[in-house]
Structure formats: C-alpha cells, structure tokens
C-alpha positions, 0 to 999 in steps of 0.5 A: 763780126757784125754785118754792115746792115746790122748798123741800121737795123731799126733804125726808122721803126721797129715795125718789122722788127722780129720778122724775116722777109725773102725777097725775090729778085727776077730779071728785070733792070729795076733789079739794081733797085733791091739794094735800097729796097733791101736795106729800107726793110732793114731800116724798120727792124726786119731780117732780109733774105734774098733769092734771085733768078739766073737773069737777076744775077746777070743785072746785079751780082749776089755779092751786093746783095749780101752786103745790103742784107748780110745774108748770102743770097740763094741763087740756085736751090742747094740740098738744105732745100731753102724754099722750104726752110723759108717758105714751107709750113712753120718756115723762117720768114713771114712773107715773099716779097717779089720785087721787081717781078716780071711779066714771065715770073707773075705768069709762072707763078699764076700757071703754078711753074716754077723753073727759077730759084724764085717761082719754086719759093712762091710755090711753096709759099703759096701752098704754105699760105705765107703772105706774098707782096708782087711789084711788077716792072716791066715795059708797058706794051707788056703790062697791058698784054690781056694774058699777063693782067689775066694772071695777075687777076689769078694772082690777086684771086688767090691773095697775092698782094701787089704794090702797082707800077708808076706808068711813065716813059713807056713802062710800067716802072717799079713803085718806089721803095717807100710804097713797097715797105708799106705795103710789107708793114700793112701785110704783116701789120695788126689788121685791126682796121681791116675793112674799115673806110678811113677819111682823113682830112689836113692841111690848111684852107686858103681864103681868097681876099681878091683873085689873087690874094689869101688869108690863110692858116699854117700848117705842114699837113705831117699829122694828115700824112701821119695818120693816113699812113698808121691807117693803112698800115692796120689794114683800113682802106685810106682816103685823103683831103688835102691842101696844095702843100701836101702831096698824098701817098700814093695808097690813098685815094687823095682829093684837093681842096683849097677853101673851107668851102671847097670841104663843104663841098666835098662833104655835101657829095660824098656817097661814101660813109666812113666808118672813121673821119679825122680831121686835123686840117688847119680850116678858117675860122673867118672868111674875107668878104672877097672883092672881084679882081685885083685890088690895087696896091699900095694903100691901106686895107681894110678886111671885113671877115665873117664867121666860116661854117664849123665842118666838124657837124657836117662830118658826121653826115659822112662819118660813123665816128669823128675826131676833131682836133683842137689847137690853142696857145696855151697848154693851161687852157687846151683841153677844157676848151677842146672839151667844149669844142667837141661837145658843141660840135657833137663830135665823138673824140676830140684831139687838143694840141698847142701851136708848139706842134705847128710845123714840128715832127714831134708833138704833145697831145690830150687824146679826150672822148665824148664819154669824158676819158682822155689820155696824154700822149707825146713823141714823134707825129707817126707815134703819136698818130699811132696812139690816136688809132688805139684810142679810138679803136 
C-alpha cells in the first residue's frame, strides 16, 4: 500500500526527484511548520526523512510527521545507527536540512556537541561533507545575542548553508516554505552558474502623461520571476529590476523601477558588471510629451509621443552577455524581426516571442544567437526559462 505522500510526489517539479533529504526538526514552535515543509520537498520529486529532538516531539508528534512524509521518523538513535545510514560516507541522503534550527541547536552544532537524535546527524553529516541548509527560528533578542551569530558565522565558515530569518513582531520567524525548497534546489542543483552575477530586468515601464495619468505596456512580470528562479537554482548570485506589480523573491537582490527613465538611471549607476543581464521587461517604445499637474477631464485629448532611448545598448555597459526579448503579433514574422533587432541592438542573444505568452504560464519562444544558431522552445515559463539558461551557457 502506497503512502499518502507518494500521491504527490513530483508533482510541481521533478527537480529533486531521486534525492533523499533528512530534515531535522528541533524544538522550536515553528516546528508545527515541517508538515507543509515536509510534503513541498515531496511535491518536487524529493524522498523526506525526518529526525526530530526530544523538544521537537513535544510541540509536533512523529506520527504527522510519518503521515507527511511516509517515512517513520527517527526520534532517538537505535542499533541501525540512522546518522550513519543517512549522513555517514556513501549514506542514503544527499542533504540535512535543519528546519526550524534553534539558538541551542546552531550552537551545538558549531562547538561540535551533539546530545539530540539531530546535532549527532550533523556531525556526521559534517565530517562526511554532506551538504547542510540551517532555517533558524527563534525570538529576535536571541538571534541578535553576539554568541549565537558567532556560531552561525563558524557555521557559514564551514559551509553550512543557511536560508535567513523574516524579522518581524519581535522574532526572527522561520523563512517560508518556498524560500527554504529553493535553497534545497540550488544546494543539490547543477551549479553551472556558480559564481556568475546575473541581472534580470522585467516587468512593465509606466509613462506619465500628466501627474496622475500613465501610458503603459502588459505585462505579469512571470518570465522576470521565472528566469530569476532558474538562475538561483544553478548557483548564480541573482539581481532583480523590477515594476511595481512584481514582488521579487527574496534570494534576489530587487531594485524598483516605474519609467523607462527610471533603468536608465539604474544603468548609468550601476558599479557591478554582470556576467548575465536578461531583459524581458515590457519597456515603451514612445514617451508622452508630460504635462505639469492634473489635466482636466472631460474633453478630448491629444498625446503627442516621442521615441523612448533602446536600453538593450546601454545593457552591455553593465552586461558581459546580454539577452534581449523581442515580442510581435504575428508568429510569421518574429523571428526575423527579432534578428534585426538584435543586430541593431548589438546584443549577443535575443529571445522572440508572440503577445500569446502575455499574461499566460506557458509560452512558444525562438531562443537565436548573434552567430545565427537558434532553437525553438516551448512549455511552462519556469521550463522554458530553463532552456533560455542552457542556451546561453
């Protein structure tokens, strides 16, 4: 008889499909958090075991941790030696993921002591250099105490990875669930944009016509969000540009912006250059001709507009390669006009689409190279953002 969690196994991605994680749970009250936790990790193809502190067992009971995982939880260390069977040299799992993970806990494991059914599974998994992600929870007075963050430095020191708190009410809250799985997918990822600083630029300009009125292009700003996220999971340190109608990830570094101007600007102070900048924004092609104040309503209106500056040039200012995107109506004609786009532009790859894939999940795309290769993809926008990423790679 299969477990409940086998039915959605995979079901979101199959990105951690084939691996085995151990997530320890300590006694923190975000440990009634796990069981979401436990069954996201599931959800992208992963196998989840759990072992919990004494303290852990007092909060949540093992048994709905069975339930959300399927696998009978280790509470106390038993003659199969578990912490060697998943954690040791050539053991089952690929990664200890410590979630919640108290003050006590992070300062067992950076002093090497391990008295709970969890620290002796990071040490173990420490001396086996198997990966370790730490999510601490605990209340703020203790996160900012100067021993604890001195043991988390020791941790980071040693390459143990940790998904940060959410500061709020007074504690240092557990990140959320979806934080947390990426970090998982970017430990156990391919890596092949490990050290690599990628720019992503999306979502739509706004251009004002009087002080309160815009002209403005659509735009959802899921192809931004999608390529930030395939970026991160492959290990690249991930920076957003974004309009007000995109909320950016919290692993990205996010700066806003509301008129084509307002990139312009970002351009011109940006220090940093980036070995990737993608630009998918929705930017005017035309700016209004702005009038002071408010105009009147109620009578026609006349728009004079101007041609708006091409950013895709100013890009390479700040970019080693960029990728633009190219959007028209008419499948017949995008990717020769998205050709001559990037040639004018003197851009290094160039990404053509149809106004079919405005506001849509999923979406058709020519992916087409300065030195004239091109592939066709299609499927989800996180798929097809994948493929965007082994293209230029």
């Amino acid at each position: 008889m299969k477990a409940p969690s086998d039915a959605i196994r995979g079901v979101k991605s199959k990105k951690l499909e084939g691996k085995t994680i151990v997530l320890g749970v300590t006694g923190s009250i975000a440990a009634v958090e796990t069981i979401k936790l436990a069954r996201e990790l599931i959800r992208h193809g992963a196998k989840v075991v759990t072992v919990m502190s004494r303290n852990a067992c007092s909060i949540i009971h093992p048994n709905a941790l069975e339930f959300a995982t399927g696998e009978k939880p280790v509470v106390e260390l038993s003659g199969k030696a578990e912490h060697v069977l998943y954690c040791g040299v050539g053991g089952e799992a690929d990664l200890l993921l410590i979630a919640p993970a108290t003050a006590n806990t992070i300062s067992k494991i950076a002093l090497g002591i391990d008295d709970t059914a969890v620290t002796t599974f990071a040490t173990t998994a420490i001396g086996s250099k198997m990966p370790i992600v730490i999510v601490p929870a605990m209340h703020y007075s203790m996160y900012e105490n100067k021993f604890v963050m001195g043991n988390v430095e020791k941790c980071r020191k040693n390459g143990i990875a940790f998904v940060e708190p959410k500061i709020e009410e007074g504690k240092a809250k557990i990140a959320e669930n979806d934080e947390i799985v990426e970090m998982v997918i970017r430990t156990l990822g391919k890596k092949d944009f490990e050290g690599k600083k990628v720019l992503v630029v999306g979502g739509g300009t706004s251009e004002f016509i009087d002080n309160v009125r815009i002209i403005t292009n659509l735009s959802s700003g899921k192809m931004a969000l999608a390529l930030s996220k395939a970026a991160y999971e492959r290990g690249a340190d991930v920076e957003i540009w974004h309009s007000h109608n995109v909320v950016p990830p919290a692993y990205a570094k996010a700066r806003k912006f509301v008129t084509s101007r307002d990139i312009i600007n970002l351009i011109e102070n940006e220090s940093t250059k980036f070995d990737y900048v993608i630009n998918c924004a929705a930017i005017s092609d035309f700016i209004p001709e702005k009038k002071e104040g408010k105009i009147s309503s109620g009578k026609p209106l006349d728009l004079h507009l101007l041609p708006a500056e091409r950013i895709n040039p100013m890009l390479k200012k700040i970019g080693k390669v960029v990728v633009g995107f190219k959007l028209e109506s008419d499948e017949k004609y995008v990717k020769d006009r998205a050709v001559e786009r990037m040639n004018k532009d003197g851009i290094d790859f160039i990404v053509a689409n149809t106004t079919d894939t405005i506001g849509s999940d999923t979406m058709k795309a020519w992916i087409i190279g300065s030195e004239g290769n091109a592939a066709e993809v299609k499927g989800t926008k996180e798929e097809v953002a994948e493929k965007i990423f082994d293209f230029i790679s």
